[in-house]
Biopython code that builds the backbone (N, CA, C, O; Angstrom):
import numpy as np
from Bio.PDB.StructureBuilder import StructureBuilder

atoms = [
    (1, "UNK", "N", (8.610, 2.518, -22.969)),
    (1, "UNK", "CA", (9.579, 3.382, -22.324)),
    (1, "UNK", "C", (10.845, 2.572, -22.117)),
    (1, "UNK", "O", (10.823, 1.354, -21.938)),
    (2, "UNK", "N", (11.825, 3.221, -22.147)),
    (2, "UNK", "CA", (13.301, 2.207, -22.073)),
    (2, "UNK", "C", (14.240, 2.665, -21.067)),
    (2, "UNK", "O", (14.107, 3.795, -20.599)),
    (3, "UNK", "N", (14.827, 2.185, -20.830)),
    (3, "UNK", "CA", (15.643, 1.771, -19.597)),
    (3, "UNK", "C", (16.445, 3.127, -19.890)),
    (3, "UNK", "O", (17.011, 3.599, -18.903)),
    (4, "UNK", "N", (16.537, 3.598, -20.705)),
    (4, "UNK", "CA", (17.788, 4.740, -21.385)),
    (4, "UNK", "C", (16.848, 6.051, -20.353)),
    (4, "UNK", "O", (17.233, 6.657, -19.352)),
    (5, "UNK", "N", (15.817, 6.113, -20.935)),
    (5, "UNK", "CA", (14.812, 7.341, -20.740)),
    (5, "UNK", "C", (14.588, 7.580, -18.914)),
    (5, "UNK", "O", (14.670, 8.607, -18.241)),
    (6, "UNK", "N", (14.293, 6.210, -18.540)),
    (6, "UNK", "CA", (14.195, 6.364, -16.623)),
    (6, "UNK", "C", (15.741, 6.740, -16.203)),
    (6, "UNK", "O", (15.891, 7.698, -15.445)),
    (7, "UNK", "N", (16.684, 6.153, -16.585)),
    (7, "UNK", "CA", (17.985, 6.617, -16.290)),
    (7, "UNK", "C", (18.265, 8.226, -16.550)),
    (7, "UNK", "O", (18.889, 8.999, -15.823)),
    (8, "UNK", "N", (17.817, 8.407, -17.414)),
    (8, "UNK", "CA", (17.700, 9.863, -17.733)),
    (8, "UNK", "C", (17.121, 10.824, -16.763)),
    (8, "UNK", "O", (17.704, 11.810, -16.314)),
    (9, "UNK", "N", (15.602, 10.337, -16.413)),
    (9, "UNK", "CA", (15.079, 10.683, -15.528)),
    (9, "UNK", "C", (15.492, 11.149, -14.275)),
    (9, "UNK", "O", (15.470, 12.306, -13.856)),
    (10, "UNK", "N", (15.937, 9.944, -13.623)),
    (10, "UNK", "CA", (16.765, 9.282, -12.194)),
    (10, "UNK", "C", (17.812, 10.467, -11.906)),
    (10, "UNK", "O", (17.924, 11.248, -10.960)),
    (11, "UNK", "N", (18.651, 10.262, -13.288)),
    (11, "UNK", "CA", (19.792, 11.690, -12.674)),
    (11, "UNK", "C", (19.888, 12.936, -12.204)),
    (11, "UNK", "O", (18.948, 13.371, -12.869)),
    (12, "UNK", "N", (20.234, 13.812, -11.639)),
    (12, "UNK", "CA", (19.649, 14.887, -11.142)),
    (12, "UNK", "C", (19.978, 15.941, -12.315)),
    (12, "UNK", "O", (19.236, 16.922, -12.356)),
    (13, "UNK", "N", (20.841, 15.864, -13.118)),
    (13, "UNK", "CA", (20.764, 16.717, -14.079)),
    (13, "UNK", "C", (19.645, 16.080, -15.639)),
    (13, "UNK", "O", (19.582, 16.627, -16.740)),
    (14, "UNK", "N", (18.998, 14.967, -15.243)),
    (14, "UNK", "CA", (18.712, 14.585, -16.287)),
    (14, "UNK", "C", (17.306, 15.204, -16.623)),
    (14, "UNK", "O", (16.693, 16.046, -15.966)),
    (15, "UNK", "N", (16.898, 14.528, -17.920)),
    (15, "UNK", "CA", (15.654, 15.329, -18.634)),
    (15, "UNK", "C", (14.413, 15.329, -17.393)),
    (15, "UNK", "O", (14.647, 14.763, -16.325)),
    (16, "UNK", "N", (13.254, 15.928, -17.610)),
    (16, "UNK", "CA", (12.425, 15.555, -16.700)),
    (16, "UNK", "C", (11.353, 15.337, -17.524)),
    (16, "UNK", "O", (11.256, 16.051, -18.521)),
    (17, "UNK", "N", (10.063, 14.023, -17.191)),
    (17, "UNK", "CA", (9.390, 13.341, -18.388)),
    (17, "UNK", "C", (8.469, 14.154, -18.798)),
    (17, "UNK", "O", (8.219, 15.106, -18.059)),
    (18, "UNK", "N", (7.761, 14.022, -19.994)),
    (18, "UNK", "CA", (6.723, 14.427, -20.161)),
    (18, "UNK", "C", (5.039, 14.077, -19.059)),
    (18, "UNK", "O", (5.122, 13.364, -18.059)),
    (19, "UNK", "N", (4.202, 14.468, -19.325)),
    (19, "UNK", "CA", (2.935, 14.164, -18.438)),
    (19, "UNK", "C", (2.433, 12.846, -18.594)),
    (19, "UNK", "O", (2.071, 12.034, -17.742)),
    (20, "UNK", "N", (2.482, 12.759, -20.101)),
    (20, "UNK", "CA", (1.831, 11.610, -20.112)),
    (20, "UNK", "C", (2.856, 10.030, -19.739)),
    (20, "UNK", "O", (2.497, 8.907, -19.383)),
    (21, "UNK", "N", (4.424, 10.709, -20.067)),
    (21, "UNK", "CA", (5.745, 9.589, -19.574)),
    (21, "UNK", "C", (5.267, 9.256, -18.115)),
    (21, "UNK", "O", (5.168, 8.114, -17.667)),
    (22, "UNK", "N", (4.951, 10.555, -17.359)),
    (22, "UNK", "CA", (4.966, 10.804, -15.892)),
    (22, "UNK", "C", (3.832, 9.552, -14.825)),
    (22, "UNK", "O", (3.983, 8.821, -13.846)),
    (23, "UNK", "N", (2.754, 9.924, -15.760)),
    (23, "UNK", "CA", (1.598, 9.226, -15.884)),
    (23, "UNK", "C", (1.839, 7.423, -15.986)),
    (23, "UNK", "O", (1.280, 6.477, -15.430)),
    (24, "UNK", "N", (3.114, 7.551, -17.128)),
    (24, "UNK", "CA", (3.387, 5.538, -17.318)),
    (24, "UNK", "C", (3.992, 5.039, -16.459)),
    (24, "UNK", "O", (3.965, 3.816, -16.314)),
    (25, "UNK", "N", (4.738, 5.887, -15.615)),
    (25, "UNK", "CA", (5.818, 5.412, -14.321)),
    (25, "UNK", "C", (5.165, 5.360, -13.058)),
    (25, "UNK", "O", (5.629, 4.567, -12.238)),
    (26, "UNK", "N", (3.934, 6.220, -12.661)),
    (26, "UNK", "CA", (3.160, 5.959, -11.656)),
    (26, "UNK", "C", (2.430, 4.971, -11.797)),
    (26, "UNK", "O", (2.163, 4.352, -10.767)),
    (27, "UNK", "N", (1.871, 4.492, -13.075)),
    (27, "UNK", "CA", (1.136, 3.026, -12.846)),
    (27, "UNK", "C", (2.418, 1.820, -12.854)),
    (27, "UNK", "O", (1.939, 0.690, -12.755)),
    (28, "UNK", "N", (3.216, 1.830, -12.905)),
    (28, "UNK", "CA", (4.151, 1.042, -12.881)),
    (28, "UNK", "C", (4.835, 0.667, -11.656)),
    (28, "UNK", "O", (5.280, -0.442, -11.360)),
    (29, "UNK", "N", (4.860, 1.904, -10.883)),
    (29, "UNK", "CA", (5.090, 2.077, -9.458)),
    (29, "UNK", "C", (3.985, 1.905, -8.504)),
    (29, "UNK", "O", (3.993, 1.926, -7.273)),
    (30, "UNK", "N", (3.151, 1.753, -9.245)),
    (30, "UNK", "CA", (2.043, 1.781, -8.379)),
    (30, "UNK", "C", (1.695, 3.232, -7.288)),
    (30, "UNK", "O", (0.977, 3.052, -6.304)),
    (31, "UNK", "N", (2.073, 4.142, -7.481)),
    (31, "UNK", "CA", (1.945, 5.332, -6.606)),
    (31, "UNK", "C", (1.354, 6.897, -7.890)),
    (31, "UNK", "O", (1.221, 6.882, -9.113)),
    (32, "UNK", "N", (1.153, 7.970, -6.929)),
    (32, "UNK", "CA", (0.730, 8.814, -7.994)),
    (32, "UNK", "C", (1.608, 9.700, -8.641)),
    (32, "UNK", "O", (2.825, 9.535, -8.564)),
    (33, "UNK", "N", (1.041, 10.735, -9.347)),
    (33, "UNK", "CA", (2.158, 11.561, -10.217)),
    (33, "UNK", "C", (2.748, 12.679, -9.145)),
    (33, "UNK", "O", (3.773, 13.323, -9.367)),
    (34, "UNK", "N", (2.006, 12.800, -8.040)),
    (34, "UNK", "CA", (2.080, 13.943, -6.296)),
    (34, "UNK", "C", (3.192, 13.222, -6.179)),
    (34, "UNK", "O", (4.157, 13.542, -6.873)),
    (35, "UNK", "N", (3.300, 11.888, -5.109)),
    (35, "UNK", "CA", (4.301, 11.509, -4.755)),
    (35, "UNK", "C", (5.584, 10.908, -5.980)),
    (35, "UNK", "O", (6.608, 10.608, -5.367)),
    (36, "UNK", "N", (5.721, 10.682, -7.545)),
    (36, "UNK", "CA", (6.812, 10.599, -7.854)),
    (36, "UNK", "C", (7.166, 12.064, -8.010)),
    (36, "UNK", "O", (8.313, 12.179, -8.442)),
    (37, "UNK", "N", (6.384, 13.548, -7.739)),
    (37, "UNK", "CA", (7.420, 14.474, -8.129)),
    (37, "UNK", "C", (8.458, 14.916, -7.295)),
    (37, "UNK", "O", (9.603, 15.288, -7.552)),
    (38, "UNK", "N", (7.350, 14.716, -5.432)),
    (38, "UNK", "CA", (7.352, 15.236, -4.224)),
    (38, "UNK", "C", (7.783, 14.403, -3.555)),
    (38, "UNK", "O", (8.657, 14.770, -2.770)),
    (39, "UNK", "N", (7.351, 12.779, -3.543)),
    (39, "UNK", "CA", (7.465, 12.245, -2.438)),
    (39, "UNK", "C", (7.370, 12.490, -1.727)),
    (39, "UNK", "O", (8.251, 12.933, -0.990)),
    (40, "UNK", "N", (5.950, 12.328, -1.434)),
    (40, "UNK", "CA", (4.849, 12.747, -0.930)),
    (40, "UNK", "C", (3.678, 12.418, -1.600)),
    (40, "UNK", "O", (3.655, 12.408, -2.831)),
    (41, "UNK", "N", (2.421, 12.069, -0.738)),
    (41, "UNK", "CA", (1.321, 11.669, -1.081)),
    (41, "UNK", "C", (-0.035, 12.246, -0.380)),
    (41, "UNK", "O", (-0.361, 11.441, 0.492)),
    (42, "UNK", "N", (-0.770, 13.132, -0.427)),
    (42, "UNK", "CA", (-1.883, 13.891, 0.183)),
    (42, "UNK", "C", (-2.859, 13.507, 0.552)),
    (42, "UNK", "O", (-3.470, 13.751, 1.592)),
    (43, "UNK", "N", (-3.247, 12.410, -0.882)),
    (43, "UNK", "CA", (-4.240, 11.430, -0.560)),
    (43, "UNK", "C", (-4.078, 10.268, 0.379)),
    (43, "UNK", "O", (-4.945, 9.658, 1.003)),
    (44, "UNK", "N", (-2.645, 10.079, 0.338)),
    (44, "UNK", "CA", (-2.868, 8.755, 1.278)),
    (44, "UNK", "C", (-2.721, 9.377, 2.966)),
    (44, "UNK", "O", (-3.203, 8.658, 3.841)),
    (45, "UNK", "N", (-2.001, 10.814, 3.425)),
    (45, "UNK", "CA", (-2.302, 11.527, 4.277)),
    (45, "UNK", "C", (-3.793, 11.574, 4.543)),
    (45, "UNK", "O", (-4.286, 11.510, 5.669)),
    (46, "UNK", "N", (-4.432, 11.685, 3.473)),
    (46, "UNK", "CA", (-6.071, 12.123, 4.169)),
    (46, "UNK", "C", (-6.895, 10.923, 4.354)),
    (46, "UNK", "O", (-8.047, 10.940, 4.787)),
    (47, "UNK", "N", (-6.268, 9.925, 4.015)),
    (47, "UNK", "CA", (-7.317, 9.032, 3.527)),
    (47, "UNK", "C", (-7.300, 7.894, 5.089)),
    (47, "UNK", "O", (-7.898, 6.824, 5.204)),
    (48, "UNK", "N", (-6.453, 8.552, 6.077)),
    (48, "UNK", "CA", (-7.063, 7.866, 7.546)),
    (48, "UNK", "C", (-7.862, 8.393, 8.117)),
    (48, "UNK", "O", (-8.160, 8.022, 9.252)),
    (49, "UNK", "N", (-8.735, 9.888, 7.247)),
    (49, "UNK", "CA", (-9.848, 10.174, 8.195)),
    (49, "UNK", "C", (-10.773, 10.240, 7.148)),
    (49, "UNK", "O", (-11.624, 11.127, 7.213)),
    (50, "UNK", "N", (-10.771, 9.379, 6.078)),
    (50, "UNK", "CA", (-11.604, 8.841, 5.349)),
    (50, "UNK", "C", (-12.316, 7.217, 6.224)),
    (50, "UNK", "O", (-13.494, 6.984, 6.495)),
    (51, "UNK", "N", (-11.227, 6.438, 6.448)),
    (51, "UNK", "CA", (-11.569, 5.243, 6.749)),
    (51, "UNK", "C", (-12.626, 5.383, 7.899)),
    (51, "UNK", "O", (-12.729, 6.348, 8.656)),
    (52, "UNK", "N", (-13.362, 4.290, 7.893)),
    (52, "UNK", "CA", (-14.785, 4.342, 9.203)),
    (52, "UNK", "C", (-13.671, 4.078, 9.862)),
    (52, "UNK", "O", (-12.568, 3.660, 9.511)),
    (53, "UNK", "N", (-14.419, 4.580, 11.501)),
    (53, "UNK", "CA", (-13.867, 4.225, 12.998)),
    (53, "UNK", "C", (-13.810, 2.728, 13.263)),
    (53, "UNK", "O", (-14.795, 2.034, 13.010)),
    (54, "UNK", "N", (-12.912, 2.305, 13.667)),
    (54, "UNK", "CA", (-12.924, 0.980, 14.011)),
    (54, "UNK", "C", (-12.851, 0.632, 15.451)),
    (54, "UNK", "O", (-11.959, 0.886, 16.260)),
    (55, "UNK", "N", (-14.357, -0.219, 15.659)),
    (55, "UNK", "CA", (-14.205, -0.901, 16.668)),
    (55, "UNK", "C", (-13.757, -1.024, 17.743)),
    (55, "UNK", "O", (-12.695, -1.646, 17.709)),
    (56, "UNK", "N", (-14.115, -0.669, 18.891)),
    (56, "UNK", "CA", (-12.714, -0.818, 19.981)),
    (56, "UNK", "C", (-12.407, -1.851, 20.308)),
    (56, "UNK", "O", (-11.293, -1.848, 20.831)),
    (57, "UNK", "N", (-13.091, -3.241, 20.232)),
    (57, "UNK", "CA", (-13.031, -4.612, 20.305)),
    (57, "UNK", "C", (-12.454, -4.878, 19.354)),
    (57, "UNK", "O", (-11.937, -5.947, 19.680)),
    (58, "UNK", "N", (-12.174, -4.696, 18.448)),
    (58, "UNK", "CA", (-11.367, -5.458, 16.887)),
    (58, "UNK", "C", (-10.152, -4.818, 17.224)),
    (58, "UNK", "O", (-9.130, -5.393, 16.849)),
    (59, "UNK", "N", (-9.999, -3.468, 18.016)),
    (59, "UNK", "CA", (-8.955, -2.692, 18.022)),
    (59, "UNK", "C", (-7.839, -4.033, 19.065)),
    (59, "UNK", "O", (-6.698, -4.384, 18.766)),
    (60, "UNK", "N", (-8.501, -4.417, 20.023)),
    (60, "UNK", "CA", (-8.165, -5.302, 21.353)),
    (60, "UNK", "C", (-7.898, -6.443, 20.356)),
    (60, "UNK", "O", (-6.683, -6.609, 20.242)),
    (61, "UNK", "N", (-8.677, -7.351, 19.536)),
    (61, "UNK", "CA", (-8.664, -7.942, 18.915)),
    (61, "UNK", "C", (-6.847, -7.926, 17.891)),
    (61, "UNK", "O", (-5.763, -8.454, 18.143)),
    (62, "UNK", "N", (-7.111, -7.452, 17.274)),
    (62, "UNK", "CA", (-5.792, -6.789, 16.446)),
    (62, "UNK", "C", (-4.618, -6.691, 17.293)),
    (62, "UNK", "O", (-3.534, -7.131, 16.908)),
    (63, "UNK", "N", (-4.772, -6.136, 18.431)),
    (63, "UNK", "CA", (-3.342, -5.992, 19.766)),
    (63, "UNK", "C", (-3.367, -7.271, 20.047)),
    (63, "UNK", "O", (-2.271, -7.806, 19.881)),
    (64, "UNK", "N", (-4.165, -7.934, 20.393)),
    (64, "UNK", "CA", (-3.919, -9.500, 20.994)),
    (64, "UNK", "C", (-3.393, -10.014, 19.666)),
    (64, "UNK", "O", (-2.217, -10.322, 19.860)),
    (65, "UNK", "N", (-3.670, -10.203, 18.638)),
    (65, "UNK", "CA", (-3.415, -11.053, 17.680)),
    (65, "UNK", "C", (-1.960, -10.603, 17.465)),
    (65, "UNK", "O", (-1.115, -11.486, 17.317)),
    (66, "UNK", "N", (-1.556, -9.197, 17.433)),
    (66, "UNK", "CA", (-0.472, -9.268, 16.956)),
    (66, "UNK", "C", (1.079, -9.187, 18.140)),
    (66, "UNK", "O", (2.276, -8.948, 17.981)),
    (67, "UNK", "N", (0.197, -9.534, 19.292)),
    (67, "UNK", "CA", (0.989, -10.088, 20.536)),
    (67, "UNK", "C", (1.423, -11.729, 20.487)),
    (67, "UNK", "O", (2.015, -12.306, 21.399)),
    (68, "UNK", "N", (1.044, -12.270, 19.365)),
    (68, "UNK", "CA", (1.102, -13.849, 19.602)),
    (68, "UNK", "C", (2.205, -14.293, 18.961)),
    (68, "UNK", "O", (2.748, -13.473, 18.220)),
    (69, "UNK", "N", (2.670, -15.339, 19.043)),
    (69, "UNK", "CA", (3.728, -15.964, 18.482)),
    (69, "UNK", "C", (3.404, -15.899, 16.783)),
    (69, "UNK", "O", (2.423, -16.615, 16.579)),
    (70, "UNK", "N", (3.831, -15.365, 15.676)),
    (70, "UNK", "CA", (3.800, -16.007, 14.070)),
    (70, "UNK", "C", (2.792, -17.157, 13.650)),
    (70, "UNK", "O", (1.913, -17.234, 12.792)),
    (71, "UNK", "N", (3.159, -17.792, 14.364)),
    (71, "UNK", "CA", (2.782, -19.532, 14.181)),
    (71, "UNK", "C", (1.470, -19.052, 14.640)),
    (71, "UNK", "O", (0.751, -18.565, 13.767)),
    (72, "UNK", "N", (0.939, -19.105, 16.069)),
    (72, "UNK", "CA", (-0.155, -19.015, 16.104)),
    (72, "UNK", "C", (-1.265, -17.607, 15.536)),
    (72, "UNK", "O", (-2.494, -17.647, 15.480)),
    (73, "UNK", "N", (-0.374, -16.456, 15.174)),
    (73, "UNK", "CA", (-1.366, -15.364, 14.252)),
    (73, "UNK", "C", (-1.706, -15.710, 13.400)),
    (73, "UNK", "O", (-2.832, -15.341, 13.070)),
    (74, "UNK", "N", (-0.831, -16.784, 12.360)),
    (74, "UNK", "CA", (-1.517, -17.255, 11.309)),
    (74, "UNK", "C", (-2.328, -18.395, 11.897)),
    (74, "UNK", "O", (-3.322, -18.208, 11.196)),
    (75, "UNK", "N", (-2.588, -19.206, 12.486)),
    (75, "UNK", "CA", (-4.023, -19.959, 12.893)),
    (75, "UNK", "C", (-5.200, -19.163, 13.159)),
    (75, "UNK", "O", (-6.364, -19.452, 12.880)),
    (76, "UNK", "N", (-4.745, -18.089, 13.751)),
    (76, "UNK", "CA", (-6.093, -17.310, 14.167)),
    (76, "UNK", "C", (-6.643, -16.466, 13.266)),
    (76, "UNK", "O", (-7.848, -16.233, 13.167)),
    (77, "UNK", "N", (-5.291, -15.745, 12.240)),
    (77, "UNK", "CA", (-5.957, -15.034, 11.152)),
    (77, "UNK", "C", (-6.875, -15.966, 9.943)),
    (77, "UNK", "O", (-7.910, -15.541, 9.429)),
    (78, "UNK", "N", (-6.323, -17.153, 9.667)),
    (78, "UNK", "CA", (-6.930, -18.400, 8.738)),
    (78, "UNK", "C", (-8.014, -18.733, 9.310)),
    (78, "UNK", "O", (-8.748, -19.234, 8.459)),
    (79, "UNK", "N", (-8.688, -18.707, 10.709)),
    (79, "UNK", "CA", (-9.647, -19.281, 11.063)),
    (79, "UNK", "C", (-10.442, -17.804, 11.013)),
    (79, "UNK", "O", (-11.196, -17.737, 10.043)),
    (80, "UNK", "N", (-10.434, -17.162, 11.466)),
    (80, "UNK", "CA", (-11.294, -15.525, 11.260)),
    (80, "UNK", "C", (-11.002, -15.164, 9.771)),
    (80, "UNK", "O", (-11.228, -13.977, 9.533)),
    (81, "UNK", "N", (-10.634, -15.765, 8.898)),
    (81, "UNK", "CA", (-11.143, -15.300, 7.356)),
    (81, "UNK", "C", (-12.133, -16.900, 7.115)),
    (81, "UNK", "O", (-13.142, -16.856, 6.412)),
    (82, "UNK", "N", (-11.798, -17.909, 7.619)),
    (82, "UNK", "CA", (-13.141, -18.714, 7.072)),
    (82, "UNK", "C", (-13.999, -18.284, 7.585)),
    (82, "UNK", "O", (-15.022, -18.318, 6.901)),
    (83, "UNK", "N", (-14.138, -17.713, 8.860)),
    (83, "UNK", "CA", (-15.296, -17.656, 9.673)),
    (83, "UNK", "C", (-16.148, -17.047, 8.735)),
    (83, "UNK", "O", (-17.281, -17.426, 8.439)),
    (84, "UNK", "N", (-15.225, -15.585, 8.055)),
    (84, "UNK", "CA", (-15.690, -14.563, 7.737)),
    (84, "UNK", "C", (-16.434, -14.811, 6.400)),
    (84, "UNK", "O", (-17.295, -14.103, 5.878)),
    (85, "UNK", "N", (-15.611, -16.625, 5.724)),
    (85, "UNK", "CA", (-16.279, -16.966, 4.117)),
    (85, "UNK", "C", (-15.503, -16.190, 3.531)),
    (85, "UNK", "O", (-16.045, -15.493, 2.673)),
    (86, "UNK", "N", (-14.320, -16.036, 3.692)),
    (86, "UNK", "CA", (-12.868, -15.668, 2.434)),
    (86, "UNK", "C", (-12.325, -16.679, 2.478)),
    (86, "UNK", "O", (-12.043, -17.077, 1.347)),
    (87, "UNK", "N", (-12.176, -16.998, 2.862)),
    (87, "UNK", "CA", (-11.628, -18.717, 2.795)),
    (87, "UNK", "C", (-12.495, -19.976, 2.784)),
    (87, "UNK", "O", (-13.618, -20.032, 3.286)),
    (88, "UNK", "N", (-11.783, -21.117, 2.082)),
    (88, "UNK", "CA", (-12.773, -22.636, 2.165)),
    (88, "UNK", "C", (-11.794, -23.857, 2.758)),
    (88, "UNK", "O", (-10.728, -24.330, 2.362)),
    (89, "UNK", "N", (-12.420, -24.062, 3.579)),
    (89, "UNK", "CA", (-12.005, -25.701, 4.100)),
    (89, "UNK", "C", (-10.818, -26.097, 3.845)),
    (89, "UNK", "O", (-11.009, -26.876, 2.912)),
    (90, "UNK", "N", (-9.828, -26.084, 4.030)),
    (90, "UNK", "CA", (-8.463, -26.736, 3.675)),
    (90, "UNK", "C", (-8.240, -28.376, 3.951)),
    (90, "UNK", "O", (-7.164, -28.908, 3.675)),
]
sb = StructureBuilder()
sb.init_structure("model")
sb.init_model(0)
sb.init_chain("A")
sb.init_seg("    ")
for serial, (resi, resn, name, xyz) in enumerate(atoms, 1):
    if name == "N":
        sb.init_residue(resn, " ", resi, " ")
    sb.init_atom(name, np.array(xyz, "f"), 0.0, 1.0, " ", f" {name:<3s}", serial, name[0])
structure = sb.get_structure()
C-alpha cells in the first residue's frame, strides 16, 4: 500500500478503501475495521465486563503503588514481577 493511497484515504473527499485495503490498515494500526470507520470500538467497550473481578486487596494494592513517588513504583513493581517469576535476578 503507498503513501499516495492512505493520503487518498485521509481526505475527506478522498476514495474510501476497499475491505480487504481496510483490513491492511487495521493491522498496521493495530485497532479494528469498527473503530477505523467509526472511531469507535464495541469490543473494547465490552470487554471490561469480560475481565474477572479484581481483588479488593490488589485494588488497595494498585492505589498505594500508584500513590508513590516513580522511583519507588518501579522498585516495587520489579520486585512483585520477580516475586511473581517474570523476572530473574538482576
Amino acid at each position: 500500500m503507498c503513501l499516495r493511497s492512505i493520503e487518498n484515504y485521509i481526505r475527506e473527499n478522498g476514495s474510501i478503501p476497499s475491505a480487504d485495503k481496510a483490513v491492511q490498515i487495521t493491522q498496521v494500526l493495530g485497532v479494528t475495521v469498527e473503530y477505523l470507520v467509526t472511531g469507535t470500538d464495541s469490543l473494547k467497550k465490552n470487554s471490561a465486563s469480560i475481565e474477572p473481578e479484581i481483588d479488593n486487596e490488589i485494588r488497595q494494592l494498585i492505589k498505594a503503588i500508584n500513590n508513590l513517588p516513580k522511583a519507588k513504583q518501579r522498585i516495587v513493581i520489579k520486585n512483585a514481577l520477580y516475586l511473581a517469576g517474570v523476572l530473574k535476578e538482576s
